[in-house]
N, C-alpha and C positions, 0 to 999 in steps of 0.2 A: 326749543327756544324758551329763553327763563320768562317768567310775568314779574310785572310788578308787583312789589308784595302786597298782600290782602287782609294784613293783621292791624287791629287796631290797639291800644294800650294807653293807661295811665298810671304812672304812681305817686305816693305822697310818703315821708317821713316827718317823723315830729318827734323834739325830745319827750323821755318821758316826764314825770311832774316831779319824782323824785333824782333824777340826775342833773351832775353840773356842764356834761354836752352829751353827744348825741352818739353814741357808736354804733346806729347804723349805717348802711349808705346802699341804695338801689342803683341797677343798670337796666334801661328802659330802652332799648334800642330796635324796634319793630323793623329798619330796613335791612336790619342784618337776623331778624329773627330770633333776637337772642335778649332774653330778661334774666334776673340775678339780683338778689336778695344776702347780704352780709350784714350781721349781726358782733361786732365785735363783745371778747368775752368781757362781762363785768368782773370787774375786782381785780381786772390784772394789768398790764402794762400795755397802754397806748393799742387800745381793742378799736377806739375810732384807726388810728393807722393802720390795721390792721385790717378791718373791713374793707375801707379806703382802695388800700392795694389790692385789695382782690378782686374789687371790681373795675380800677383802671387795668390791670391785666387780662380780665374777660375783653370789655372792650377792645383790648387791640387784637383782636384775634379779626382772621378775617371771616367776613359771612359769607363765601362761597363755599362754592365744594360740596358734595353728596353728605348728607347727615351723617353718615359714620366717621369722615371723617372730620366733622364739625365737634362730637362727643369727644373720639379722640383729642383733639387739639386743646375742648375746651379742662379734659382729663388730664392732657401733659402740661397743662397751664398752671391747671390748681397742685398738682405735686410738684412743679418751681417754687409755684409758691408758699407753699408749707417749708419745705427745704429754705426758702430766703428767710422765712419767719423765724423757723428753728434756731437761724444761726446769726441775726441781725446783731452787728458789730453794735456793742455799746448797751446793750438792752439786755437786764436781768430779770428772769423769770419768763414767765410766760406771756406771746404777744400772737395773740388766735382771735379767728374768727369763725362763727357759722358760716355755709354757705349755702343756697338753695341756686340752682341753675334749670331753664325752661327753653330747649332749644325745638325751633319751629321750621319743617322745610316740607311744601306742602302740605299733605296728608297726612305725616309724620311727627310724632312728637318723643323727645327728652327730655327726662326731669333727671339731673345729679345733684345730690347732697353730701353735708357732711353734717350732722347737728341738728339742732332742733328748729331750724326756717324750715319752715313749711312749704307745699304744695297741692294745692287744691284742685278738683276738676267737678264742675259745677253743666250737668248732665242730665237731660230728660226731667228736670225740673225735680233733680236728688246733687246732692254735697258729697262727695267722694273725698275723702283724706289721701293722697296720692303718695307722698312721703311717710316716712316710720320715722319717727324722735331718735336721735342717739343721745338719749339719756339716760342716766340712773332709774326715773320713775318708768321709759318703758324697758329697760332689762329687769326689774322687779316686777314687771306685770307678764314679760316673755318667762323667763326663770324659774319665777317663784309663785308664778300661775294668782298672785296678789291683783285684787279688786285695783280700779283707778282711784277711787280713795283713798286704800289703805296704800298705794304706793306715792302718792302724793302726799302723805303725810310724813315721808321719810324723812330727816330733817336737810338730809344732801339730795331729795328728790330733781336740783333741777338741773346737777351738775350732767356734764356731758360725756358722753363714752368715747366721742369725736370730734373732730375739728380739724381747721386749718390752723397749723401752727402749735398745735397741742405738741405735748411730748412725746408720743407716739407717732408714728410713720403713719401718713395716712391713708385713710381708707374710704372712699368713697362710696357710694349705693348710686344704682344708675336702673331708669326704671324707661324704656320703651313703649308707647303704644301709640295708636291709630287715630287721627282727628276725625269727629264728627260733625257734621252743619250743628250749628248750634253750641257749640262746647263753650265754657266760657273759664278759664285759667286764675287762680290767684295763688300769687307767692307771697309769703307774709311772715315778717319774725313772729317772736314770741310775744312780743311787748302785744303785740297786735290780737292774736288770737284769746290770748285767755282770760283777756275781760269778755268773752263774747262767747255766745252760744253757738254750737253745731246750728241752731232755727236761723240766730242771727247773720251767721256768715251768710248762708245757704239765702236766707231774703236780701242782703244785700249781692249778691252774685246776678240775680236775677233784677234786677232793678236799672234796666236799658245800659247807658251808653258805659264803657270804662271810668269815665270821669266821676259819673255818676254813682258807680258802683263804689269806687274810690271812697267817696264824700261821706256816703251812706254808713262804710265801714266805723270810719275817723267819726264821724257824730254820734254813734253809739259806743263808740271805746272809749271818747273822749267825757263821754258822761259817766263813765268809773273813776275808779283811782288814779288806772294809766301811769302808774308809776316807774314801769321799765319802757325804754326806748319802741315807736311802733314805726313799722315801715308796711306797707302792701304796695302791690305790682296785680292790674289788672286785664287781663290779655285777652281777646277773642278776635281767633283765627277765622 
């Protein structure tokens, strides 16, 4: 017999200080156990559409069914959707988004990406990076065995190896494991994490309710430059 679900979640977006909207967009949906984080790319063509869709297409997925086949579905979802991207009637150039996915079914957990939205796992009172960047700055640090400064110094450091709707067929990264009492989840663009310290995430993870946690984030981002678009997604199962 199913339970009601037991997860609780918040999230918040805000443009950044230096764009004219906002090409994030979050999917917050605790009864179907399914969060989702898109990042539309800057500098290229209609990236708010493009996050947009990807996460009204998460959305319609259903929240039943045995977790494998919830990763499949939400797997055949995002290669529709790269493929619609790829070939949107009328649209020159490139029209892509990151995407971070956090699929919840009981004890079970799924994180799928594509790009650099993150996923966090906030554990025994330590910060775990759950997701790997597909970017330039980390295949310079995987590759070329280069420090995080000196790959971040590149001057195409933030460009992406991946994505939806990128020119390449894509490629997702899908990472499995086992919930804990206590775990507490965040999915987070870019705009979000890099004004902020591995201390800072890691104190506001642990700071009570989702909402809470949320706020925490957003008041110490928001006291930087915050210049690129933030989105986070709070989750404890």
């Amino acid at each position: 017999m199913s339970r009601a679900y037991p997860w609780r979640s918040a999230g918040r977006t805000a443009q950044g200080k230096s764009r004219s909207r906002n090409e994030d967009a979050f999917l917050d949906c605790p009864q179907r156990g399914c969060w989702a984080v898109a990042d539309g790319m800057g500098g290229h063509h209609a990236g708010d559409v493009a996050s947009q869709r990807i996460v009204s297409g998460l959305a319609a997925l259903p929240g039943q069914g045995a977790l494998d086949q919830r990763i499949d579905a939400a797997r055949r979802c995002l290669h529709g959707l790269d493929s619609h991207l790829q070939h949107a009637d009328g649209v020159a150039g490139v029209m892509g988004s990151t995407v971070v996915v956090l699929l919840l079914e009981h004890d079970r957990a799924a994180c799928l990406w594509a790009g650099d939205s993150r996923c966090y796992l906030w554990r025994g009172q330590r910060l775990y990076q759950l997701s790997r960047d597909h970017s330039l700055q980390q295949h310079l640090m995987d590759k070329q065995q280069l420090s995080p400064e000196l790959a971040q110094a590149h001057p195409g450091a933030r460009a992406l190896t991946r994505a939806v709707g990128a020119r390449q067929p894509l490629s997702l990264e899908i990472l499995e494991l086992r919930v804990q009492t206590g775990d507490v989840f965040l999915l987070c663009s870019d705009g979000l994490y890099q004004g902020l310290s591995h201390r800072e995430l890691g104190g506001a993870m642990g700071a009570g309710t989702p909402r809470q946690a949320v706020e925490q984030l957003f008041n110490a981002a928001l006291r930087g430059p915050a210049r690129d678009d933030l989105t986070a997604l709070v989750i404890q199962p």
